[in-house]
C-alpha positions as a printed NumPy array, in Angstrom:
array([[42.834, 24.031, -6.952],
       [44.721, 21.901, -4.736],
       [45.341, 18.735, -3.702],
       [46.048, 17.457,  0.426],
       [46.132, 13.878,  1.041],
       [44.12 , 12.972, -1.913],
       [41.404, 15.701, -1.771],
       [41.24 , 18.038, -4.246],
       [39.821, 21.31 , -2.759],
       [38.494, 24.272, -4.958],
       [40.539, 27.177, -3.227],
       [43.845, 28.149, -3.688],
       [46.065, 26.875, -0.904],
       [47.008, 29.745,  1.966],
       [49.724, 29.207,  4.734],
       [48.701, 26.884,  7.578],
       [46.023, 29.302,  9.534],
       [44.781, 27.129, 12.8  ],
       [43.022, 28.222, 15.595],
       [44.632, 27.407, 19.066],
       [42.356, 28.21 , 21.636],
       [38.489, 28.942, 21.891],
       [36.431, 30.619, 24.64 ],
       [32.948, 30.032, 24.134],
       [30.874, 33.297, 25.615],
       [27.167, 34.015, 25.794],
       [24.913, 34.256, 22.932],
       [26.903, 31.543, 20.408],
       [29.479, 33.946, 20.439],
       [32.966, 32.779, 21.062],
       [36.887, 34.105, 20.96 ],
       [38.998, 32.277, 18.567],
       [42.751, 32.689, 19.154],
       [44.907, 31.732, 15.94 ],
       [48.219, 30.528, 14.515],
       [48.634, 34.081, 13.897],
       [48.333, 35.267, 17.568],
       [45.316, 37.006, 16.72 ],
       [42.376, 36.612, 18.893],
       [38.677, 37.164, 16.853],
       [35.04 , 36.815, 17.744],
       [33.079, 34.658, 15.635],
       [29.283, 34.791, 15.996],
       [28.427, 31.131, 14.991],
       [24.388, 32.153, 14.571],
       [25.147, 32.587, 11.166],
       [25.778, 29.248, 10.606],
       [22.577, 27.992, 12.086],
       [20.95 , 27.645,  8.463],
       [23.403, 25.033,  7.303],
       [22.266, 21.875,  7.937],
       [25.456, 20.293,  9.75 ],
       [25.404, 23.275, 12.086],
       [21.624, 23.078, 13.474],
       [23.107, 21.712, 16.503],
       [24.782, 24.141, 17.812],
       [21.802, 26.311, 18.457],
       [21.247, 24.043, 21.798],
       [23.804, 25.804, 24.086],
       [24.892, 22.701, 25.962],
       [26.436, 21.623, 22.573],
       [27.722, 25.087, 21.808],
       [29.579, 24.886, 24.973],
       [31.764, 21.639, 24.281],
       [33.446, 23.804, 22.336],
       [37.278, 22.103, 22.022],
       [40.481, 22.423, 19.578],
       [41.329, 19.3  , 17.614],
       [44.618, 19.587, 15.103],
       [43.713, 23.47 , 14.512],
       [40.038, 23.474, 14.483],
       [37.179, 24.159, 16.618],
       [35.183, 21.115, 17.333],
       [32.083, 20.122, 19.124],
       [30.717, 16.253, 19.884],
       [33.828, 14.764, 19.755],
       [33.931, 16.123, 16.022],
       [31.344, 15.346, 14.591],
       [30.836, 19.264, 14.269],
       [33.763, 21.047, 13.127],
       [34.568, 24.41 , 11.644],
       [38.372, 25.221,  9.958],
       [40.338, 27.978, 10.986],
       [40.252, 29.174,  7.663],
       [36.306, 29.617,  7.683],
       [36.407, 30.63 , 11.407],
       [38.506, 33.264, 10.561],
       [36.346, 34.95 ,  7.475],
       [33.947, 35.206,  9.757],
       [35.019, 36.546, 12.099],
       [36.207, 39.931, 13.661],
       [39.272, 41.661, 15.273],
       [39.049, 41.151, 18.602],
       [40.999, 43.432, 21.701],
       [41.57 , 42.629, 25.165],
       [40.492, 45.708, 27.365],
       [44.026, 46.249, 29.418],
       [43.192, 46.547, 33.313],
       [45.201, 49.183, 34.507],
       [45.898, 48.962, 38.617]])
């Protein structure tokens, strides 16, 4: 356990994992790059059984996908997912290099 600003949170702390862009694709799929230079797909359907999430199933919402302090928000965050859970979920992720 650990404490931030007067919240106690159940995890052990890790170092300061954000996510720094996101590129919302088809199919409530979207590429999250992090802190770590790392860029990841995250399939956000799996989230559409938790309540707070429901929303995103209606792609216009999906869409607004933005960055706010390190984390992916939508509706000017009132949606919001943490880096940390983003990136559990998520997978490696490999730009295809062009070659001309």
């Amino acid at each position: 356990m650990f404490i931030v600003d007067g919240i106690a949170y159940a995890s052990e702390k890790t170092d300061d994992l954000r996510a720094t862009d996101v590129r919302v694709l088809d199919g409530h799929i979207m590429i999250v790059t992090f802190s770590t230079g790392e860029e990841r797909l995250v399939d956000v359907t799996e989230l559409f059984s938790v309540p707070a999430f429901r929303a995103l199933k209606d792609e216009t919402v999906f869409r607004t996908a933005t960055i706010d302090f390190g984390t992916v928000v939508w509706k000017n965050g009132e949606i919001d997912i943490g880096a940390d859970t983003l990136y559990d979920r998520s997978y490696p992720y490999e730009r295809k290099k062009v070659i001309a």
